[in-house]
KEZAKE-86608 format. One record per atom (N, C-alpha, C, O): x, y, z; residue in three letters. Coordinates in steps of 0.2 Angstrom, whole numbers, plus 5000, padded with zeros to 4 digits. Each point is the difference from the previous one (the first is absolute). Example, Ala and Ser with C-alpha at 12.3 -4.5 7.8 and 13.67 -1.06 7.14 Angstrom:
# KEZAKE-86608
506649725039ALA
499650065000ALA
500450065000ALA
500549995003ALA
499350064993SER
500450065001SER
499650055003SER
500350065001SER
# end
This chain:
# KEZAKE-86608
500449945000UNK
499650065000UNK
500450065000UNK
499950044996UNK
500649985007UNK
500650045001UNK
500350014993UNK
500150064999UNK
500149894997UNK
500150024993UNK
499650054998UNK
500350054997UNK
499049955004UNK
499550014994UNK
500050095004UNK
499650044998UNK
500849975007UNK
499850085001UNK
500850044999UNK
500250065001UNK
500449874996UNK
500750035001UNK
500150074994UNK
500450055002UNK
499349954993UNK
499950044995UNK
499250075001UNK
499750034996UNK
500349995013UNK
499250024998UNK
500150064999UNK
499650034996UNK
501150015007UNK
500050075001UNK
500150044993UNK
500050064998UNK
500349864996UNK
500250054995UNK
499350004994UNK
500149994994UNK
499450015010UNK
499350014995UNK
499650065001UNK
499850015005UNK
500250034988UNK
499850054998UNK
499550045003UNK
499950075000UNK
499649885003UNK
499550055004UNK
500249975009UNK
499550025004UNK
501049954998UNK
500250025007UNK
500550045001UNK
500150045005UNK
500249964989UNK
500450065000UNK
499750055002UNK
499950025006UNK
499750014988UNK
499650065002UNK
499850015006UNK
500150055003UNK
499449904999UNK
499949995006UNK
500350065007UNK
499750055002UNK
500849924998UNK
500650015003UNK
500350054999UNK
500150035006UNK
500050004989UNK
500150064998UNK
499450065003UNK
500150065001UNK
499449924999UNK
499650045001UNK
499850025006UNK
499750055002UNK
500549895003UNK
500050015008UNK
500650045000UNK
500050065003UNK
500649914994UNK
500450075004UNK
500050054999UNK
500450045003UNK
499349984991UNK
499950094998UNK
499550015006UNK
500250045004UNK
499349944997UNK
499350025003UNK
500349995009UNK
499750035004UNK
500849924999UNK
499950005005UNK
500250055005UNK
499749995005UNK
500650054994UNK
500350065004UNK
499450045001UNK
500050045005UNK
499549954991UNK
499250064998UNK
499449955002UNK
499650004996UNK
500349955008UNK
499849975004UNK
499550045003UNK
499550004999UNK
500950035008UNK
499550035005UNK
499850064997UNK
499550025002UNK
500750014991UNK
499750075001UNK
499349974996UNK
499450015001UNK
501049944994UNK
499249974997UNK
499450005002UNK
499550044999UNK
500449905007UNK
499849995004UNK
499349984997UNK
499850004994UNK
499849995012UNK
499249984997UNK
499949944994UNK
500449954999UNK
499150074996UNK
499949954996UNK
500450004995UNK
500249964995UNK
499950085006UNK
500750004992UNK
500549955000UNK
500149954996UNK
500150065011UNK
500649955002UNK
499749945000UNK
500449964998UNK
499050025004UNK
499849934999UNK
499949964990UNK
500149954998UNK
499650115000UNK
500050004993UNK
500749974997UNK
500149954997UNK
500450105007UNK
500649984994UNK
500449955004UNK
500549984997UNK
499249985009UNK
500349935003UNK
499849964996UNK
500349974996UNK
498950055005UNK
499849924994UNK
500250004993UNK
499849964996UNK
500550105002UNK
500249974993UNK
500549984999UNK
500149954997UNK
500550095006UNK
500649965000UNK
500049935001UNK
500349964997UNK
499150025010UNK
500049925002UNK
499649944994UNK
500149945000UNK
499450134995UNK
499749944996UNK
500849994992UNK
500249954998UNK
500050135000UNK
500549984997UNK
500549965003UNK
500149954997UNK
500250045008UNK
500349955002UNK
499649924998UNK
500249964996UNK
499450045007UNK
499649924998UNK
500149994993UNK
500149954997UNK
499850115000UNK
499950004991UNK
500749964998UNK
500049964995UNK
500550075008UNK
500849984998UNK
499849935001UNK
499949964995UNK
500050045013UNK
500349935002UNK
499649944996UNK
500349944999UNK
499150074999UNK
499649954995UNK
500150014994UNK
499649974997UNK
500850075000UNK
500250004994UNK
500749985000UNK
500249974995UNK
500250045009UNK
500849955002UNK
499949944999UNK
500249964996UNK
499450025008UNK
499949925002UNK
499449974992UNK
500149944998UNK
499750085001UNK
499749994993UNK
500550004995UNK
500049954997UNK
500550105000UNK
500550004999UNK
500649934999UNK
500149964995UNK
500150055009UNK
500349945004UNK
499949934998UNK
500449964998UNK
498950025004UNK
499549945000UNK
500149974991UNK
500149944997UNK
499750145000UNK
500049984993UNK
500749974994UNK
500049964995UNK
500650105010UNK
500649974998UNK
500449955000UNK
500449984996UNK
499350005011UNK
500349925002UNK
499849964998UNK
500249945002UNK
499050074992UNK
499749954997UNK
500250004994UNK
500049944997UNK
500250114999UNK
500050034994UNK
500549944996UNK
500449965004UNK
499750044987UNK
500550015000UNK
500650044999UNK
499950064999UNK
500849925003UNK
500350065000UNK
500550014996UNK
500549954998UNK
499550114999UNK
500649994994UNK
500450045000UNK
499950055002UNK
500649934997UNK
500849995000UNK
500350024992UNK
499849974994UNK
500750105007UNK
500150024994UNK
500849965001UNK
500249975005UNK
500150034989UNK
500849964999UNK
500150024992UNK
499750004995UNK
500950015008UNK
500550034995UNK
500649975000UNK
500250005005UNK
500249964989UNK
500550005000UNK
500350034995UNK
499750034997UNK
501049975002UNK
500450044995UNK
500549965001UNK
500349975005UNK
499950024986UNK
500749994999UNK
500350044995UNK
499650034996UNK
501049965005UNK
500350054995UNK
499750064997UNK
499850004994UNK
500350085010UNK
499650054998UNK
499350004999UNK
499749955003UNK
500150104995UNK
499450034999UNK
499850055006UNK
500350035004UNK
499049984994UNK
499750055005UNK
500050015007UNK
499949955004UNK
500150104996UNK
500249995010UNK
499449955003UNK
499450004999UNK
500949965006UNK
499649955003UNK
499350045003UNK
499450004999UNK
501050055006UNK
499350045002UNK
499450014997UNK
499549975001UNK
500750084994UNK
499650014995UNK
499549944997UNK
499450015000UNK
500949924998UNK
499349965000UNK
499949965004UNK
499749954999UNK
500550075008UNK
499649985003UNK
499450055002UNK
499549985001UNK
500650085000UNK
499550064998UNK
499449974996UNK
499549985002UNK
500650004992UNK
499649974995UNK
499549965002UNK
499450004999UNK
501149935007UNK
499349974999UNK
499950015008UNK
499949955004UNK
500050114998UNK
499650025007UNK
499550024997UNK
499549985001UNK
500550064993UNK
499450024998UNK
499549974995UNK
499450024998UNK
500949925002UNK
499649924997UNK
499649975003UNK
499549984998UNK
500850025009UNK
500049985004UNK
499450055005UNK
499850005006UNK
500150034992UNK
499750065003UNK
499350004997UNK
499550005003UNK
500649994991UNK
499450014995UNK
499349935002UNK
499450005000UNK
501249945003UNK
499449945001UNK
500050015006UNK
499450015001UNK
500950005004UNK
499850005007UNK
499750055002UNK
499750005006UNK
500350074990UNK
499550075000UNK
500450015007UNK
499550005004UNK
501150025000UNK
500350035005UNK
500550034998UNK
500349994995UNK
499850065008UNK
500250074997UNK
501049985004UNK
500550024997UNK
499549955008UNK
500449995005UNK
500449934998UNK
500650005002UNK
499349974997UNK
500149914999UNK
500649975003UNK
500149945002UNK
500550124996UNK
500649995003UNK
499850005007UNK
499949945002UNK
500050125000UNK
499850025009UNK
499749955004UNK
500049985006UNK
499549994988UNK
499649925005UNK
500449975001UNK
500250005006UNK
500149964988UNK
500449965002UNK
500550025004UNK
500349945000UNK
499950095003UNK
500550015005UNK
499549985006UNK
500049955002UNK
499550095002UNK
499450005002UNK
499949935002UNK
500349985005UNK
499449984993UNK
499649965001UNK
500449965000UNK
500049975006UNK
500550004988UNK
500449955000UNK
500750005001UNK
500349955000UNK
499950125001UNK
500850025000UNK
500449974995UNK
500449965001UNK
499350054992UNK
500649984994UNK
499950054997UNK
499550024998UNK
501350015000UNK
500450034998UNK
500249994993UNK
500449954999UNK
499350084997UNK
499649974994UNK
501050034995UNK
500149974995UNK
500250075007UNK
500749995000UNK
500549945001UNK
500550004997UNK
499349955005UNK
500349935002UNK
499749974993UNK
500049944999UNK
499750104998UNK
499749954994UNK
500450024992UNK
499949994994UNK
500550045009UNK
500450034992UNK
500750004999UNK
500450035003UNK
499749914993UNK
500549954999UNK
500750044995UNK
499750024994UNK
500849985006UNK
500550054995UNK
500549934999UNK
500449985005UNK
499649984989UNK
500649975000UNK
500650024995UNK
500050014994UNK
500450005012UNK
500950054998UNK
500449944999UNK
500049955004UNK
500350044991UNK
500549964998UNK
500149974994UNK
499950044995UNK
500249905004UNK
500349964992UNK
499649954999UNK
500249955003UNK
499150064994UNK
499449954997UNK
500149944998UNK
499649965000UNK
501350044999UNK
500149934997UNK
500349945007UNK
500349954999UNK
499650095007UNK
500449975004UNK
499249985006UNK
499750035004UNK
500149894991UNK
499349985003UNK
500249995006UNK
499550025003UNK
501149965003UNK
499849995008UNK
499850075003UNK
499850005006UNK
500350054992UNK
499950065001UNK
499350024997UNK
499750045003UNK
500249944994UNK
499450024996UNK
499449975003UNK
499550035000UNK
500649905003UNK
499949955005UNK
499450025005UNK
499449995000UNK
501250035003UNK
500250035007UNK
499350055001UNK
499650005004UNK
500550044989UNK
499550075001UNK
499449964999UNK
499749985005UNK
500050014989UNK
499649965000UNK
499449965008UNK
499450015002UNK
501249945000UNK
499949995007UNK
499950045007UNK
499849995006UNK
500450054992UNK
499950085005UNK
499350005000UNK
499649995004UNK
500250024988UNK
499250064999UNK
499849925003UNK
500050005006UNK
500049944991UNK
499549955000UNK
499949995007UNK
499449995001UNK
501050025004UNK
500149995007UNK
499450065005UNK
499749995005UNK
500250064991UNK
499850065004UNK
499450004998UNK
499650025003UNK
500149944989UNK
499550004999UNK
499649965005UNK
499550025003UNK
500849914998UNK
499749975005UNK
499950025007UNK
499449995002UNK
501050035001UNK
499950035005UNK
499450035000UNK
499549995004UNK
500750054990UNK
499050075000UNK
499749955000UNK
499649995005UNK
500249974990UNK
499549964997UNK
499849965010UNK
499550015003UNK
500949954999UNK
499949965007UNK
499650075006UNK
499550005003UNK
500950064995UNK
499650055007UNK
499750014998UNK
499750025004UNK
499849994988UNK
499350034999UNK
499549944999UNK
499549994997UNK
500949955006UNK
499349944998UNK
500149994990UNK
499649974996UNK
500750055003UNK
499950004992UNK
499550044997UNK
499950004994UNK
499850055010UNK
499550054998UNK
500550054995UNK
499950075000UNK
500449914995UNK
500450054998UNK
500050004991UNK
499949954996UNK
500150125002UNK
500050024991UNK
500550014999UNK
500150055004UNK
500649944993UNK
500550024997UNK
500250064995UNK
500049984994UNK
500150075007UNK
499950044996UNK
501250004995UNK
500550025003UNK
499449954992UNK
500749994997UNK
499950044994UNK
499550004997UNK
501350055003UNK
500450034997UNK
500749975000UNK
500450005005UNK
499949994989UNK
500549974999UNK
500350054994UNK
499750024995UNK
500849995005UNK
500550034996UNK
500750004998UNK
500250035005UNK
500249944991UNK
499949994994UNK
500249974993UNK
500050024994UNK
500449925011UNK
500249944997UNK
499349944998UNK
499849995005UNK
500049994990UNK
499649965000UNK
500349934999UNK
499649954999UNK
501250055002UNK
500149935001UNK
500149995006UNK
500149945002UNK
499950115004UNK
499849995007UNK
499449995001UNK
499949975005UNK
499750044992UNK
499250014999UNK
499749915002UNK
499649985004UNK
500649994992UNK
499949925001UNK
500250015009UNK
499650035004UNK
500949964997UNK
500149985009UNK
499550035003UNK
499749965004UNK
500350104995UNK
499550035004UNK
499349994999UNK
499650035004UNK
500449934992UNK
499349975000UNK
499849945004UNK
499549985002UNK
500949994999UNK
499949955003UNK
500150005007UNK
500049955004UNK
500050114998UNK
500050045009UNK
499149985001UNK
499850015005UNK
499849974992UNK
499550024998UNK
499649944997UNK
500349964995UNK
499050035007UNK
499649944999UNK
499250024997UNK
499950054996UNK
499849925006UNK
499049994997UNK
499950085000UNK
500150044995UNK
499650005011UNK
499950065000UNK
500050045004UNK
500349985004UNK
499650064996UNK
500250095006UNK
500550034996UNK
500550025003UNK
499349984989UNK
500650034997UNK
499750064996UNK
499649994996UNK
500750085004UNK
499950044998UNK
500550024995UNK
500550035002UNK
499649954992UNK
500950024995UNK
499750084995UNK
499550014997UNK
501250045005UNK
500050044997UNK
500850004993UNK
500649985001UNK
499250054994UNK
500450014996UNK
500350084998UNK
499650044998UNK
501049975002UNK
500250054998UNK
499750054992UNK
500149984994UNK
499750055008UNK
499950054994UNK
500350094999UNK
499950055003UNK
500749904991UNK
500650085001UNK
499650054997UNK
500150055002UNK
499549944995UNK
499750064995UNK
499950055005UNK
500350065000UNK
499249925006UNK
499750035006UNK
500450005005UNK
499950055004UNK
500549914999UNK
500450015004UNK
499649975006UNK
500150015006UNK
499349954991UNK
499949975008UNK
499849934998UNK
500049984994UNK
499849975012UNK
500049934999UNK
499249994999UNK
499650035004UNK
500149924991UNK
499449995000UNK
499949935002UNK
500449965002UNK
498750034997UNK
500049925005UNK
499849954994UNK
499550024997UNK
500849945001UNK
500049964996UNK
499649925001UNK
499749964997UNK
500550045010UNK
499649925001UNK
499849995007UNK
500449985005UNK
499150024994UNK
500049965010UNK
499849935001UNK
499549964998UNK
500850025004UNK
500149895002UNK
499750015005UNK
500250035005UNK
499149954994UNK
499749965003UNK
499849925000UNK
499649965002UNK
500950034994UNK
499749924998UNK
501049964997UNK
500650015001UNK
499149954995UNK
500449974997UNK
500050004993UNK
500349954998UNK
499550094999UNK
499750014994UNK
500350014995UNK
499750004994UNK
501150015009UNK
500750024995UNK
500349925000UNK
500649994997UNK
499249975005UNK
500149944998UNK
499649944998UNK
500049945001UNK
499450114995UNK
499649964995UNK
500349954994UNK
500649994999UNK
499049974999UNK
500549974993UNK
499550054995UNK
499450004999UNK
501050034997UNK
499350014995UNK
500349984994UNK
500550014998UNK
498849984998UNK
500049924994UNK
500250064994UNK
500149974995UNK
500050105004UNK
500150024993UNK
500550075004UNK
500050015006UNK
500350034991UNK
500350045000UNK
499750054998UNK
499950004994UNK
499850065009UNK
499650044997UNK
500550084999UNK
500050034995UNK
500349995010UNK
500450045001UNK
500750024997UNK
500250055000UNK
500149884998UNK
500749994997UNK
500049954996UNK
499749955001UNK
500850074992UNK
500149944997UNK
500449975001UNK
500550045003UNK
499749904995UNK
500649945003UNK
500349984994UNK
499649974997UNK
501050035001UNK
500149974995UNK
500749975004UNK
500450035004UNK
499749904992UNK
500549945004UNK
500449974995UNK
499749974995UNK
501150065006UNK
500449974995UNK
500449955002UNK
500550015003UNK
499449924996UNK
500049945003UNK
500749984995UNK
499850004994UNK
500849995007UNK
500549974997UNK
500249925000UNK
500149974995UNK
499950015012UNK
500249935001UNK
499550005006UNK
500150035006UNK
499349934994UNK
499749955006UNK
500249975006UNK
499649995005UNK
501149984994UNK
500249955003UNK
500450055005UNK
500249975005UNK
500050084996UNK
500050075005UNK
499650035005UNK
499550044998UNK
500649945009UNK
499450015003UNK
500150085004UNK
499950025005UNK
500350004992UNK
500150095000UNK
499950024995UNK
500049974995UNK
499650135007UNK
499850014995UNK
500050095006UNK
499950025006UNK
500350024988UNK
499850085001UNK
499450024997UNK
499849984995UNK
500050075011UNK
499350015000UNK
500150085001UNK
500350025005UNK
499450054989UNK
500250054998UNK
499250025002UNK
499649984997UNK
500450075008UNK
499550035000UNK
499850074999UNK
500050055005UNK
499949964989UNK
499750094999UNK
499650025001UNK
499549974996UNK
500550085009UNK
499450025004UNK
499950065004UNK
499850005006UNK
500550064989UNK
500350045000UNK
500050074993UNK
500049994994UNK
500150065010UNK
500250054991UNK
500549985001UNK
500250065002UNK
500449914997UNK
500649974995UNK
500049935002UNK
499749975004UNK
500750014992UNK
500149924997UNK
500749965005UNK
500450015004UNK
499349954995UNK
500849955004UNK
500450004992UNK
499749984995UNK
501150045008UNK
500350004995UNK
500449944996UNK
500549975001UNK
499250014994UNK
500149924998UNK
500850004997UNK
500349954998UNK
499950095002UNK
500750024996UNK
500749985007UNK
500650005000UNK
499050005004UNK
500549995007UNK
500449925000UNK
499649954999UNK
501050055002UNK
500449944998UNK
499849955004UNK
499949954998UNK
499850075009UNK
499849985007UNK
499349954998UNK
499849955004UNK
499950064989UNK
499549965000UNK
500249944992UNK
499749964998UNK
500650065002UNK
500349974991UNK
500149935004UNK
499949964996UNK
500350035009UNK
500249925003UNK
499649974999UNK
500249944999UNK
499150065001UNK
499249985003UNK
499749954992UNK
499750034996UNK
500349915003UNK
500049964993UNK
498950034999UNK
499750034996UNK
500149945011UNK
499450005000UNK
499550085003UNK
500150035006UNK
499650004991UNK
499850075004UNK
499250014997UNK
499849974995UNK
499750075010UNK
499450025000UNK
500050075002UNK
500350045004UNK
499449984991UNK
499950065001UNK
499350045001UNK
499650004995UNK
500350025012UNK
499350045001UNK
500150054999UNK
500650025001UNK
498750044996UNK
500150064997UNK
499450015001UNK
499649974997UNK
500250075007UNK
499650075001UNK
499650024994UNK
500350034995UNK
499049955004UNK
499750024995UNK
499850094997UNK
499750024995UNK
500449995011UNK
499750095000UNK
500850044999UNK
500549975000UNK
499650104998UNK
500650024998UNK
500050035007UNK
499550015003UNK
501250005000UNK
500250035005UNK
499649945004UNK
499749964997UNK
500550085012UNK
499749965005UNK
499549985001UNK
499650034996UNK
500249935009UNK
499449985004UNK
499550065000UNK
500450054999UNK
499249965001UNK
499550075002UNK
500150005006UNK
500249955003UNK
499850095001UNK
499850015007UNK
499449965004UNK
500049975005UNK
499250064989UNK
499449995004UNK
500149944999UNK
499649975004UNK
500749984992UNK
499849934999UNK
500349975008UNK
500450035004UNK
499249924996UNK
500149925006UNK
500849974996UNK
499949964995UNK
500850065008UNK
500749985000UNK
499749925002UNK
500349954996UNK
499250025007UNK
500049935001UNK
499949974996UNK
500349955000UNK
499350064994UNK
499849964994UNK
500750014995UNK
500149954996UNK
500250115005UNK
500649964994UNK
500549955007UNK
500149944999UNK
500150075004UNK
500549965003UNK
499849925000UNK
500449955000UNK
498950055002UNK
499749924999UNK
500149974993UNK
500149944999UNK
499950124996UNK
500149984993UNK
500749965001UNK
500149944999UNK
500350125002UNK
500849974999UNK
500349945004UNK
500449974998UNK
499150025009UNK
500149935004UNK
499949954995UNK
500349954999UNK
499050064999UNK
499549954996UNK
500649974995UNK
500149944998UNK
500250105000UNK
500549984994UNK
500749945001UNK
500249954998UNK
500050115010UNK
500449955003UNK
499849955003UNK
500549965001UNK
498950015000UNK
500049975005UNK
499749944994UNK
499849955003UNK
500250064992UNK
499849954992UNK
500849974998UNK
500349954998UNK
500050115004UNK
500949984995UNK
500349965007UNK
500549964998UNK
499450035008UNK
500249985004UNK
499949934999UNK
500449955003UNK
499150034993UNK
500049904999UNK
500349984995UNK
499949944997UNK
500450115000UNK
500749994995UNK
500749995003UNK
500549974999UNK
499250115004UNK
501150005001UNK
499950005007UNK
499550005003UNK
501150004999UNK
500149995010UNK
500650085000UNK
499950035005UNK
500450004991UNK
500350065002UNK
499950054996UNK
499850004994UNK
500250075010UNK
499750044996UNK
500350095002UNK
500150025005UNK
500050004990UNK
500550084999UNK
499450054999UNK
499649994996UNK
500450055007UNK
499550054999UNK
500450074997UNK
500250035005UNK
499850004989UNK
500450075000UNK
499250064998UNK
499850014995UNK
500150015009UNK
499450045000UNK
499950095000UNK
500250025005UNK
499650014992UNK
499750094999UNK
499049975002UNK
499649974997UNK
500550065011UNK
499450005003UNK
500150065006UNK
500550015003UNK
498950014997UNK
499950045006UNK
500349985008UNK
500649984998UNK
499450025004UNK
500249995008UNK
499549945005UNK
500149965003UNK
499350084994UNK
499449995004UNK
499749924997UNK
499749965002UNK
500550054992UNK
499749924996UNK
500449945004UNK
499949955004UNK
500950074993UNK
500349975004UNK
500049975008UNK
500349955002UNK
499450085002UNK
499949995007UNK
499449924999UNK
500149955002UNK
499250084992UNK
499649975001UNK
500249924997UNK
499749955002UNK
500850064993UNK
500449934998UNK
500349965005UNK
499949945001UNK
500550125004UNK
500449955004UNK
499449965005UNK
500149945001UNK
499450115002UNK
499549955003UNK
499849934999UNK
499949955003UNK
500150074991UNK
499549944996UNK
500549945000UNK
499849955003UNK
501150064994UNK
500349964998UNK
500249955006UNK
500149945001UNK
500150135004UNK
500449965006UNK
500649965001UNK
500550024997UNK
499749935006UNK
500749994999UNK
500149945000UNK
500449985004UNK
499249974991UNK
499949944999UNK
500249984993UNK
500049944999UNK
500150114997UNK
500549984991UNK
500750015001UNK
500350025005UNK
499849964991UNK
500650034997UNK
500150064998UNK
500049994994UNK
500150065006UNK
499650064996UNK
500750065003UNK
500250025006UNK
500149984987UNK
500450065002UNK
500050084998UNK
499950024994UNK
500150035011UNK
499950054996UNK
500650035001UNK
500449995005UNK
499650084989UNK
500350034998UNK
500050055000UNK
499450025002UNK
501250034997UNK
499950075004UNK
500350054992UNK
500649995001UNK
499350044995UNK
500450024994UNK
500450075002UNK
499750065001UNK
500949924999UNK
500450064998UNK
500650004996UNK
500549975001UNK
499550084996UNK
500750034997UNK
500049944994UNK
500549974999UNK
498850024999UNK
499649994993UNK
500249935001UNK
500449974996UNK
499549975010UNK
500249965001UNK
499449975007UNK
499850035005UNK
499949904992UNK
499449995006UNK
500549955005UNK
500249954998UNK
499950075007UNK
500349975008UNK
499749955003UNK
499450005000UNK
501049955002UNK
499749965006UNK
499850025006UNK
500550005003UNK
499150025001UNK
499850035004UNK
500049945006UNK
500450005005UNK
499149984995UNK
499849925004UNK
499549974998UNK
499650024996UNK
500349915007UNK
499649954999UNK
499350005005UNK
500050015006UNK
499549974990UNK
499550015005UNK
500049955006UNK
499650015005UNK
500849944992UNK
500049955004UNK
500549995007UNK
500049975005UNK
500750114994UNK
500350005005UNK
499550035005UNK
500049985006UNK
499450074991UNK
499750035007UNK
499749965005UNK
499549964998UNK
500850045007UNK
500049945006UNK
499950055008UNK
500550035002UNK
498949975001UNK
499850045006UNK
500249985008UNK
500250045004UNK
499749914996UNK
500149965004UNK
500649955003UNK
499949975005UNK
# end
């Protein structure tokens, strides 16, 4: 019961309250008579007003779901604060509270700063890469264990999309909010919310992308897998891919990217759907990919770290080993 009064004094009508006995108390006696009874029982019923509006309050947040902004960043881009700013006001827009940060401190004491991740170092140095990874996934659990699971994930990630796979896999069925960067505007939009499993449909036709498969020898159970999915192309001129006998190519049927308004869920189940058809052919598999960030997350979801499946990082006109999805190991 004593919880439910530890936040009582920082509510807007006990304040007042409060504030209004100390102006008027000094002028008490001169008041006097029915005046001074008038202005008791108001302060007394605005008080009660706090106090059943605090505790209503209160009752509702500890029922609610509760959503949680996250930001990660690798290599550069826009100041962390700044989208994190973004999705308070997203975040703002569904829960209709003006305040969201402030509650959360309030009610639950989480420090919505402990949620925004900066990884400084060398991408290609995966126990390190690891290590971070294991950091967010560890802090998430934590939250998720103290809110009962009552929790929406609100993700921005920026903006490696061959980090983008790992970072999906922090992440399961639903409470997922993914936002995608938009340079044009300079801020992040919401592309997908997981509520389901939906990004690991099978589906019987490719409606979104066409696939064409340049198959050389069969008797090879590896095979490169080229996803454009993106305003530019994977550079097929790269020496880094000329090794590869057997290769599929997915392509983006619309010119430039993804739309914004569209559901990122339905292509990425496309692209699983593809994968997960070439998977009862081949056992290893190379990914050199031009995709947004945010798709890539919802790939990594899907894929998880049960193939073969290696991705690539392109630079200096060369697609990189990066890591195996089958190294990411939590436990």
């Amino acid at each position: 019961m004593l919880s439910s009064f530890k936040n009582i004094f920082d509510n807007t009508y006990i304040q007042t309250a409060g504030l209004l006995a100390l102006i008027f108390s000094p002028f008490a006696d001169a008041i006097g008579g029915s005046l001074y009874w008038i202005l008791s029982g108001f302060l007394f019923i605005l008080f009660l007003f706090g106090l059943y509006d605090e505790l209503k309050t209160q009752k509702k947040f500890n029922n609610e779901i509760i959503h949680i902004p996250i930001v990660i960043k690798v290599d550069g881009g826009t100041n962390i604060k700044y989208v994190l700013n973004m999705l308070l006001k997203e975040i703002g827009k569904i829960t209709l509270r003006n305040n969201y940060e402030l509650d959360l401190k309030k009610y639950h004491s989480i420090d919505i700063y402990d949620y925004i991740y900066e990884y400084i170092g060398d991408i290609y140095d995966f126990d390190r890469l690891m290590s971070f990874i294991r950091i967010i996934k560890y802090d998430l659990y934590k939250l998720e264990k103290k809110l009962d699971g009552r929790v929406k994930f609100h993700l921005a990630y920026y903006k490696k999309p061959s980090i983008g796979f790992i970072i999906g896999t922090l992440f399961r069925t639903e409470g997922l909010f993914i936002y995608q960067n938009n340079d044009a505007k300079n801020t992040f939009e919401q592309i997908a919310d997981i509520k389901d499993r939906r990004y690991k449909e099978n589906r019987m036709e490719s409606i979104r992308y066409t696939i064409k498969e340049s198959i050389i020898d069969t008797n090879i159970n590896e095979i490169l897998i080229i996803i454009n999915s993106a305003s530019h192309l994977v550079n097929y001129n790269a020496l880094s891919l000329n090794n590869f006998v057997n290769t599929v190519t997915i392509t983006l049927n619309s010119n430039g990217t993804i739309p914004y308004e569209d559901d990122w869920v339905e292509y990425a189940s496309e692209i699983y759907s593809i994968i997960n058809k070439l998977q009862t052919r081949y056992s290893k598999f190379t990914i050199a990919h031009a995709m947004p960030e945010a798709l890539s997350i919802i790939l990594g979801m899907a894929l998880e770290n049960y193939w073969d499946i290696s991705i690539t990082q392109y630079e200096a006109g060369e697609y990189k080993f990066i890591y195996n999805m089958k190294q990411i190991i939590y436990y």
